[in-house]
C-alpha positions in Angstrom: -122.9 42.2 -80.0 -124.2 40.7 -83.1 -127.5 40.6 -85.4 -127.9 36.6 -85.9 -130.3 35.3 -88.6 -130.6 32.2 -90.6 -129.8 32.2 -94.5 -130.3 29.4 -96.8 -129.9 29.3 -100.8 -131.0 26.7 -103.2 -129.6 22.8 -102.7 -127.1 21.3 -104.5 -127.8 19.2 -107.7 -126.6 16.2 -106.5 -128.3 16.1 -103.3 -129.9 13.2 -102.1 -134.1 13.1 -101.5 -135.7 12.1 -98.1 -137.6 9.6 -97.0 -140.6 11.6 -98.5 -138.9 12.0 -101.7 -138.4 15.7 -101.0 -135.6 18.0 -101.0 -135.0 21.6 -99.5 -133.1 24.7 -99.2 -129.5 24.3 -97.8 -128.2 26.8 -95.4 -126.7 28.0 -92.0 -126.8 30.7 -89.3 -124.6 33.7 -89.8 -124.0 36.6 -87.1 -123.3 40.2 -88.3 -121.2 42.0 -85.6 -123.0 45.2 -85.0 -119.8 47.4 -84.0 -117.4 46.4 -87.1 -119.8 45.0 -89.5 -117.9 42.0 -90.2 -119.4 38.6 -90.9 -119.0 35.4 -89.4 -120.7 32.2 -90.0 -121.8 29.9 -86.6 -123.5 26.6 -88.0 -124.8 24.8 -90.6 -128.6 24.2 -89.9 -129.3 21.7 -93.4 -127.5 20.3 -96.6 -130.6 20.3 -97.7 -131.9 16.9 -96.7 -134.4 17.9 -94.0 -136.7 21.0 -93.5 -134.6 23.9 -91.5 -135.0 24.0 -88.0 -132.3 27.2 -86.7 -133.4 28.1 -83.3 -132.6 24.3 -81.7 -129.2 24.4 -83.8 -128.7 28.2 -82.5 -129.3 26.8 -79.0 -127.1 23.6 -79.6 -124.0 26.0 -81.1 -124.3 28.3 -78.4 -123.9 25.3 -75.4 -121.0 24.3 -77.3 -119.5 27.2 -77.3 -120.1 27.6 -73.6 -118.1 24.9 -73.3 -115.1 26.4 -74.2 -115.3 30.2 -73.5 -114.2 32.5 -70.6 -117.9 32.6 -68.8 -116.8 36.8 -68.0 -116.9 37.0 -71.6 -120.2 38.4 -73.3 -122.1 38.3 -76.0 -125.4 40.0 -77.3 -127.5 37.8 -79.3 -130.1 40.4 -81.6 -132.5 37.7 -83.5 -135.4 37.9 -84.4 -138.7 36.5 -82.2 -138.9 32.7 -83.1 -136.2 32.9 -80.8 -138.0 33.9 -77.6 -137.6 30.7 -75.5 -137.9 32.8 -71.8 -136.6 29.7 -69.9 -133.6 28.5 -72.2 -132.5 32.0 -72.3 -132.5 32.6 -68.1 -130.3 30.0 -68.0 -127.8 31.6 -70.5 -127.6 34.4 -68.3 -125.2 32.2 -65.7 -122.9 32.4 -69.5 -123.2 36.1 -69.8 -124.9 35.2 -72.9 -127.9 37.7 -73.6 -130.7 38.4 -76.4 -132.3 41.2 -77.7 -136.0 40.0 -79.8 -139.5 41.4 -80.7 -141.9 40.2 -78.4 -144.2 37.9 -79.5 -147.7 38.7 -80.0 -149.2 35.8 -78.0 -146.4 36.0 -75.1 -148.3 35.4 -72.2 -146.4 37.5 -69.2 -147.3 39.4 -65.9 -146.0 42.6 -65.3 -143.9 42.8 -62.2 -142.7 46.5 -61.8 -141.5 49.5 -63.9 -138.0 50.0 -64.5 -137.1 54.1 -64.1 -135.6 55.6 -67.5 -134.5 59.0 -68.2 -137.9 59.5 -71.2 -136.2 63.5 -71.7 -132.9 61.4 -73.2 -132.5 61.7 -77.0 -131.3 58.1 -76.8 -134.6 57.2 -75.1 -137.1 58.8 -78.1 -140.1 56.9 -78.5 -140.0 54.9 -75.1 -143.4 54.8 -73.7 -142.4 51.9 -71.1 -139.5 50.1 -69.9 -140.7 46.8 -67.3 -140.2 43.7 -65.7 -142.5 40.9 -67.2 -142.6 37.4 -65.9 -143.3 34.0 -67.2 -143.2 30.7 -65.0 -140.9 32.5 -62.5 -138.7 33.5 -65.2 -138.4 37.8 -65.5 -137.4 39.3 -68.5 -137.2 43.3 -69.1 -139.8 44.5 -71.9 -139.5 48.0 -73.7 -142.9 49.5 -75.1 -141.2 51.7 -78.0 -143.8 53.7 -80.2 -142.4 55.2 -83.6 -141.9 59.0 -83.3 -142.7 58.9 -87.6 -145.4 56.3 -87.9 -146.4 55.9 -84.5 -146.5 52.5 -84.9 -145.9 50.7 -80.9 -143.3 47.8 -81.2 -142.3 45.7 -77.9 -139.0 44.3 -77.7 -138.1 41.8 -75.1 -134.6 41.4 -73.6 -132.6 39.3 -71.1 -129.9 42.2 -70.8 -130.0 44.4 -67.2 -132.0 46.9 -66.7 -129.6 49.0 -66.4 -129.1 49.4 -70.5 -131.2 51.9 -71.7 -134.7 50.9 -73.9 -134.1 53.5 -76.2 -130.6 51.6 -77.4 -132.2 47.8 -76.6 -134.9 49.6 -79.5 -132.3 50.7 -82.1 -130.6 47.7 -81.8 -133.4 45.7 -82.8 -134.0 48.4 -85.8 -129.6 47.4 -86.6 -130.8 43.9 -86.8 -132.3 44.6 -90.4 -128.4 45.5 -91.3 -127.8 41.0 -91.4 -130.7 41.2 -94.3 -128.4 43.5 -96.7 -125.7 41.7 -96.0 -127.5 38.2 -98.0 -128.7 40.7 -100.2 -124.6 41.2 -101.2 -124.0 37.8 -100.6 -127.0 36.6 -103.5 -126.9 39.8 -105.6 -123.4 40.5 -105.6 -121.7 37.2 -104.5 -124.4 35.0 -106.7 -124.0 32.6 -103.7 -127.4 31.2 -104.7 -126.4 27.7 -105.0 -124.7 25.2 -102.5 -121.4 23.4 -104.1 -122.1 20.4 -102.1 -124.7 18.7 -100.1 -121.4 17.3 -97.7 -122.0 19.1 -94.8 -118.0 20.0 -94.5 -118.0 21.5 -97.8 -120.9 23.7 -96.9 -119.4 24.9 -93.7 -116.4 25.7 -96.1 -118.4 27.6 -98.6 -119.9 29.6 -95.5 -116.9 30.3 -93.9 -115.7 31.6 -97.6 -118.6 34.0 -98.3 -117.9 35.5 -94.7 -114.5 36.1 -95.7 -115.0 37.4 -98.7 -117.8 39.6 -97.7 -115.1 40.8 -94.4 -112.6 42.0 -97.3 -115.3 43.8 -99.1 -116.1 45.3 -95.9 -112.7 46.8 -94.9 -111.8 47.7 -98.4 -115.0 50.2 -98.4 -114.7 51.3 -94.7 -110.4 51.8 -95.3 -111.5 54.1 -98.5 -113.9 55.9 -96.2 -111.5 57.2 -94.2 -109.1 58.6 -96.2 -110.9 61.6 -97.2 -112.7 62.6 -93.8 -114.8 65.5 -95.1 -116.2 63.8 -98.1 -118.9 60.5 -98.0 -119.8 57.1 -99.8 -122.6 57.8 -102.3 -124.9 55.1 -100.8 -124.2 57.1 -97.5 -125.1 60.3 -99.2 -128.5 58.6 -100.5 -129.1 57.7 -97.4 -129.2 61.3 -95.6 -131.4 62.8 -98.6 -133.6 59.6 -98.3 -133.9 60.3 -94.4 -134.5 64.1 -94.8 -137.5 63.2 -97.5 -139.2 61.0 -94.4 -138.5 63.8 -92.0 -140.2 66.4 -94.0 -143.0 63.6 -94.9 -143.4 62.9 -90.9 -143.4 66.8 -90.0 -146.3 67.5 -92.3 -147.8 65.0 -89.8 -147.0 66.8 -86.5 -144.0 63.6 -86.6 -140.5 63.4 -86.9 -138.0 60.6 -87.3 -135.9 59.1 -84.7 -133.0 61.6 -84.4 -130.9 58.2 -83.7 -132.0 57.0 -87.3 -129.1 60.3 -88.7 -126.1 58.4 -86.6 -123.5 56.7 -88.8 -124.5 53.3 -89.3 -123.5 49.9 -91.4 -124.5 50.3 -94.9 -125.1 47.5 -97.4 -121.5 47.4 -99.7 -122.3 49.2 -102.6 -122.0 47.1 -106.3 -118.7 49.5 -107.3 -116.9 48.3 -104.8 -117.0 45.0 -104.9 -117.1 45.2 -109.5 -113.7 47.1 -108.6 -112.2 44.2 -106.2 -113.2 42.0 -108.7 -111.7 43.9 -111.5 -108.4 44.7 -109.6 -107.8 40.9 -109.0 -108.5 40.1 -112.3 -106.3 42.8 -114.1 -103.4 42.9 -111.5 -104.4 46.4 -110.6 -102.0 47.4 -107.3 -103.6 48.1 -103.8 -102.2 51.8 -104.0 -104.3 52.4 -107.2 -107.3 50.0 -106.1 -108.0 52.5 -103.0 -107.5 55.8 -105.1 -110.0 54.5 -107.1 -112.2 53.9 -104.5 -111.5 57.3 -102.6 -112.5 58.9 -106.0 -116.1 58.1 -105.4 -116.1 59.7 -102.3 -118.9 62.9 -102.4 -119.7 66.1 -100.2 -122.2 65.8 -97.5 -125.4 67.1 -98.1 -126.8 70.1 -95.9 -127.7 68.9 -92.8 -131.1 67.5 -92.2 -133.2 69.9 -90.0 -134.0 68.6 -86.5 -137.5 67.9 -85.1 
């Protein structure tokens, strides 16, 4: 189950003009799993010689791939819409491949039926709709999810059965936004704003690197998390008091926010932890001190956020 998205930083210096005498951002696919928060990078989509095209090198990694995996094997695919193809992804169902998207605007579909959901579930808040659409003969299951604090209506199409609940196809979609902080470590933090190389192996190399480094990043934080159970990260703590401003915003409104929004979630590593990586490698620090350092920012949790 992972949040895919393309992500491309500036070309290298040396790299060679097209026919046009143009050059262009260099870059790849990454995928963010949604249950660890680890990174992995999938392909390369440009060096920088030609104008990024991701969805037909998505679709070409994933037949590859298909190629060599156990078909009883699956894999959740969140992206976001440019890569609705209804047809190419019917066929991946025979992989046990499946997508999660946002319905595109001008998606022309016929409703077939309703699918029953249980709307009193928490984990169904905001559904107004869960159905059957098809296009061409193909069916697909739509979910008509209205914000509880805005009331904004969203639609998210999906290939998964209908047997998954909207409300969690929904806040799945909303976890895809978790891919998006993780560049934002990776340029901010990382300063992997530059490729090394326009030679496509070297690029897949430098990928592959910033996964890794961003996976150590990732367990170092999560490891320190854990050691002190009743305390909380600050950016975690932010979060809550962040969350309890919009709820008291949204009930001045006769709203509320999503009570699924105040689950634990992935957060973006914060700037401390990865200074203090850098610092321990750099001074010799040992693990044993590294991680009390680390624990030592841990916080108490603030009161609890009253419910809708």
């Amino acid at each position: 189950m992972e949040a895919a998205d393309g992500h491309f930083i500036d070309h290298a210096c040396h790299t060679e003009k097209n026919s046009k005498g143009k050059v262009y951002a260099a870059g790849g696919i990454y995928a963010l799993n949604l249950r660890s928060g680890l990174l992995r990078f999938l392909c390369l989509v440009t060096n920088g010689t030609q104008r990024h095209q991701e969805i037909p090198v998505l679709r070409d990694h994933i037949e590859k791939q298909n190629k060599g995996n156990n078909s009883s094997q699956k894999h959740l695919y969140v992206y976001d819409k440019a890569v609705t193809d209804f047809v190419w992804w019917d066929r991946q169902k025979r992989h046990a491949n499946c997508m999660i998207s946002m319905l595109k605007e001008n998606s022309i579909a016929t409703l077939v039926e309703s699918i029953p959901f249980d709307s009193r579930h928490e984990i169904n808040t905001g559904v107004e709709a869960y159905s059957v659409y098809g296009n061409k003969g193909i069916k697909f299951n739509v979910v008509d999810y209205r914000d509880p604090e805005t009331g904004k209506l969203h639609r998210f199409v999906t290939t998964l059965p209908m047997t998954i609940n909207p409300g969690t196809i929904a806040m799945l979609y909303f976890k895809r936004w978790t891919i998006e902080k993780t560049f934002n470590n990776t340029k901010s933090n990382f300063k992997e704003t530059k490729a090394w190389s326009s030679n496509t192996r070297s690029l897949e190399n430098q990928m592959r690197l910033t996964a890794m480094s961003y996976n150590l990043m990732r367990v170092f934080e999560e490891i320190s998390k854990t050691q002190q159970p009743e305390l909380i990260h600050p950016s975690d703590k932010k979060y809550s008091e962040a969350l309890e401003i919009r709820q008291q915003q949204a009930q001045k409104r006769d709203r509320f926010v999503n009570p699924l929004f105040f689950q634990a979630r992935i957060s973006r590593i914060s700037s401390y932890t990865i200074r203090a990586v850098q610092n321990a490698i750099i001074t010799g620090m040992s693990l044993q001190c590294f991680m009390s350092s680390l624990v030592a920012r841990l916080v108490s949790q603030p009161q609890l956020i009253g419910e809708h």
